[in-house]
N, C-alpha and C positions, 0 to 999 in steps of 0.2 A: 929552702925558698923556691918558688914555682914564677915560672916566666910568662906574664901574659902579655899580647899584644891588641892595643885597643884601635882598629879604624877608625875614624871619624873622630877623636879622641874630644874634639872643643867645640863640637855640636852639644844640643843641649841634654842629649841621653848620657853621650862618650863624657863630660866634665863629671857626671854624676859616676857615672860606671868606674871611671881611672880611680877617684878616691874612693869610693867602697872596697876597690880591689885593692889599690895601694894600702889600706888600714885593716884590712886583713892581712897581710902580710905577704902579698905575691910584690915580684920586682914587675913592676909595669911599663913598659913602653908605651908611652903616647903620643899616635901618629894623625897628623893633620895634613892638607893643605900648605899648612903656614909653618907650621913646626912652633905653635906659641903654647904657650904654661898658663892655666889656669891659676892664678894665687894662692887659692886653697888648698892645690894637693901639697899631700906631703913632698919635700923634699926631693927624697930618692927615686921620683918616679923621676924616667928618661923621658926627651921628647926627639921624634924624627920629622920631617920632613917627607910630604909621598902624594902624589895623588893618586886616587885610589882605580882612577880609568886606567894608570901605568902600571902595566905588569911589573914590569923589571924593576919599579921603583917598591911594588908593593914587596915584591921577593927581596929586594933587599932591606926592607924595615922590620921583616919579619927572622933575616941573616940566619945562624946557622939551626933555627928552629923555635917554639916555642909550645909552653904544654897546652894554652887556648889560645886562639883569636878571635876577639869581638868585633865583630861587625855590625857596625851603627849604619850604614850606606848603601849594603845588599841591594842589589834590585835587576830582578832578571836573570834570565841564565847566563848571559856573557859574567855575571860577575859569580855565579853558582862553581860554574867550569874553573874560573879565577883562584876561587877559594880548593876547591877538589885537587886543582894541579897541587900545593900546597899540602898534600894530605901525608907527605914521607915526613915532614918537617914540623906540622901541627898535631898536637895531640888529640883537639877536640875544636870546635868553635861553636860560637852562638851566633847568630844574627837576629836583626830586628824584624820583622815580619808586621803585619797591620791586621786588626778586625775587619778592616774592608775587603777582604778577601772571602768572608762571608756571604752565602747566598742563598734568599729563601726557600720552600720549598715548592715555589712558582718559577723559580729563573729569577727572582727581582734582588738588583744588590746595592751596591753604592752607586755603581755608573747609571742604572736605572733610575735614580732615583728623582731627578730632573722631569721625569714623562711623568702624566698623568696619569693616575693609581700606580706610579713605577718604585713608591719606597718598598724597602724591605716590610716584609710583617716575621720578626727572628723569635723562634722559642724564647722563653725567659725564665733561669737566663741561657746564653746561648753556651754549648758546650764546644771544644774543640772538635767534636764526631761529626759539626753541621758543614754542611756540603758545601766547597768553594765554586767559584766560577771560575771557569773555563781559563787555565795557562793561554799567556800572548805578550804581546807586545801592542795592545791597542789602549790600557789604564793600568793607571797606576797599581790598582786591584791585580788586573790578571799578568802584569810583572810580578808582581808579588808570589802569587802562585807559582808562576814560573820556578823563581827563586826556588821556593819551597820543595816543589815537586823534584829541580834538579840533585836538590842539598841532598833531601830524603831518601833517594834512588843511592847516593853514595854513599850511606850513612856507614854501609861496612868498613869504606875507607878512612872516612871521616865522620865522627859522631859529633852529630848538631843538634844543638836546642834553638829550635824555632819561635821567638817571644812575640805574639801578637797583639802589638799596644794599640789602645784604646785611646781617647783625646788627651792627649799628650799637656802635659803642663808643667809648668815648672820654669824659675830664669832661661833667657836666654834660646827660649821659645819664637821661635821666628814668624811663626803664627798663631800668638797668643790668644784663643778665644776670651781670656777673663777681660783680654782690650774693651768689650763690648760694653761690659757694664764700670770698669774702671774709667773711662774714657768720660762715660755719660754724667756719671758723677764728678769728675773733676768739672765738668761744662755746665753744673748747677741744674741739671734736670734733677728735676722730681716726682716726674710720673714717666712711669713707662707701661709700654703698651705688649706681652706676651702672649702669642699666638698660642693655640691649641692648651689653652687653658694653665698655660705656665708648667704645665704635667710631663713637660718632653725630659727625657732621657739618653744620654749619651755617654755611654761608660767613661770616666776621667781614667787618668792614668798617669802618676806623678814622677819622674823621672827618679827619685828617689827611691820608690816601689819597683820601676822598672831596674834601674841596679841593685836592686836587692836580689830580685831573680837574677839577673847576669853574675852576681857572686856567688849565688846557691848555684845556678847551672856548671860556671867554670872549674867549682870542687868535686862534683857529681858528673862526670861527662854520661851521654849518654845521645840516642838519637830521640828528639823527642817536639812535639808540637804543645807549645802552652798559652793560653791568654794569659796578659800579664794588664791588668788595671787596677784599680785601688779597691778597697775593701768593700766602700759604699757608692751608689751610684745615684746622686741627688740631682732631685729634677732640677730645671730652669730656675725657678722660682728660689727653690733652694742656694742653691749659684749665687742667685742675686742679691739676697737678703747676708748670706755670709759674707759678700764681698762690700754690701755697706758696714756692714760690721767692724769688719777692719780699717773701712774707711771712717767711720763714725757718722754716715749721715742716714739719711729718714727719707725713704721714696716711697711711693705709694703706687701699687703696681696695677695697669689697668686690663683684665684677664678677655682674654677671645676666643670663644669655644670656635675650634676649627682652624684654620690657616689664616695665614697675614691681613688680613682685610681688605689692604692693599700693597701696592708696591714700596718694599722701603720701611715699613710701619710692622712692630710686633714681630720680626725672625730676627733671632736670632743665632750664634753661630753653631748653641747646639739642641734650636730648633725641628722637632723631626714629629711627625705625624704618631710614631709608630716607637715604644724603647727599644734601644741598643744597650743591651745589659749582660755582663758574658760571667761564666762561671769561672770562679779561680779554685774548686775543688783536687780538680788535677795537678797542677802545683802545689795546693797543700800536702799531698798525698805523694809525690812522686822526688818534692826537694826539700820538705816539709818548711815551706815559705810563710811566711808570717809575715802582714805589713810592716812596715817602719813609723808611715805618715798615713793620718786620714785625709780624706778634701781637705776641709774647714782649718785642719791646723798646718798647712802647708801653704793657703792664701797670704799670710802678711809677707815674706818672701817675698811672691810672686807680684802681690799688691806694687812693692817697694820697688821691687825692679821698673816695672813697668812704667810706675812714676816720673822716675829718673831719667827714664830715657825717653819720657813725651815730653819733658820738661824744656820750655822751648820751639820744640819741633810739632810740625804737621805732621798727624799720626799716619799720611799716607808713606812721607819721607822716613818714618821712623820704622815705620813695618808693611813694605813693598809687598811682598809676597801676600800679606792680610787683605791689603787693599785687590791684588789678581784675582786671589781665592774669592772673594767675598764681595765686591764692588764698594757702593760706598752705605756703610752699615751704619751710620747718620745722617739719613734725612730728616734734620729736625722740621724743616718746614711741612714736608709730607703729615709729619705725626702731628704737628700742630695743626696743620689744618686738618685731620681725620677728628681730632679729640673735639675741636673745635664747633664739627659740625655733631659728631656725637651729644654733646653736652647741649647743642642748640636743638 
């Protein structure tokens, strides 16, 4: 039996990651914040206690070695060095990395993407060869790189697989984008309004798929950069229609060549001018990875979760960080009064 140690372990990647490893057969530590158990893993997985800013705390969850640590929380070189120190005692580790680290061949990337003609325009799909922006400490992006670049340089001491996940989904998602349209339909809309023709593209990436690679990498060490998202990459439109599906209702979608119309009306969360579509060749080819889940058959999950935990509550109260991210992604009176005047 093989020892692995999962960071982050009851974040929404780390719950999926502990039991894919646990049901393969490694003895798993699962290390949190909190020190709490998922329900669903097996049994014999351990849980610690650690936060992951505490050295001392993380060197001791990790105690007298183990053969991978997964890192769900990476970010930056402080935590790169963190991990590197660690390299007498780990055998190999993986951390989670982001597509938004990707930069087109103008300079344009995530953080650009706010400015005017500032989205990416990315090959398609994008491979891992395409060029990052610039390592810092100024976004979330160029922490990322950071990360990356430090792990990569140490990879003789420690071999890292780098997973760059794409829009993340799955329970327990703390910024659920399926909110957008599960939301609208619990509130009896039934038209909506989709910018840029419903046609946008934003690679999903199901926390299920994403621990399928953290299981294939942990058996295969190696130093290595891989996108990790789901099989298919369905537009908006797509999205929308599978997630009435599971809910059983009937919306009637109203399509906008071009951007929002106005403020508030038609974006949604993975609205984008331009696709963001990445290649998962490389991991077939290098872990020989095979999905698990498609989109569409991973929604009722997802659907169900999210129910339960609007049920009651103000979706600001229910998912803080959606509401930071994103301001407020229902203005119904906006869209009514846009359609209103549309239709007149």
């Amino acid at each position: 039996m093989t020892h692995a140690v999962v960071v982050g372990a009851t974040g929404q990647i780390g719950r999926a990651a502990v039991d894919a490893l646990a049901r393969d057969g490694w003895e798993v530590t699962a290390v949190s914040r909190g020190g709490e158990r998922d329900a669903r893993w097996p049994a014999e997985v351990r849980v610690a206690r650690a936060d992951r800013e505490d050295d001392a705390a993380l060197s001791a969850a990790v105690g007298e070695g183990c053969d991978v640590l997964v890192d769900m929380v990476a970010y930056g070189e402080p935590h790169a060095r963190q991990l590197v120190s660690l390299a007498g005692r780990v055998g190999s580790a993986v951390a989670i990395s982001s597509v938004s680290v990707y930069e087109d061949d103008k300079g344009r990337g995530f953080d650009t993407q706010a400015e005017p003609g500032g989205f990416p325009e990315y090959p398609v799909p994008v491979p891992e060869t395409q060029r990052t922006v610039p390592p810092g400490d100024t976004s979330y992006s160029t922490r990322k790189v950071a990360l990356e670049r430090e792990l990569l340089a140490a990879g003789d001491r420690l071999p890292v697989t780098l997973l760059r996940a794409g829009a993340i989904h799955g329970p327990h998602c703390r910024s659920p984008r399926e909110l957008y349209f599960v939301k609208r339909n619990l509130d009896g809309r039934r038209r909506r309004v989709l910018a840029y023709g419903g046609a946008s593209r934003f690679h999903p990436a199901s926390v299920r798929n994403i621990a399928e690679l953290i299981r294939l990498a942990a058996a295969r060490p190696g130093t290595r950069v891989l996108n990790a998202v789901d099989p298919d990459a369905p537009t908006v439109a797509e999205i929308a229609a599978a997630i009435d599906a599971v809910m059983g209702v009937e919306v009637r979608d109203v399509l906008v060549d071009g951007p929002p119309p106005v403020d508030g009306v038609g974006e949604t969360p993975w609205s984008t001018p331009s696709p963001v579509v990445c290649d998962m060749s490389a991991a077939r080819e290098q872990l020989g990875y095979r999905p698990v889940v498609r989109y569409a058959e991973s929604l009722p999950e997802t659907v169900a979760f999210l129910e339960e935990r609007l049920a009651g509550r103000d979706w600001r109260e229910a998912y803080p960080r959606m509401f930071t991210t994103y301001g407020d992604l229902f203005d119904y009176a906006a869209e009514d009064a846009w359609l209103a005047g549309r239709s007149g």
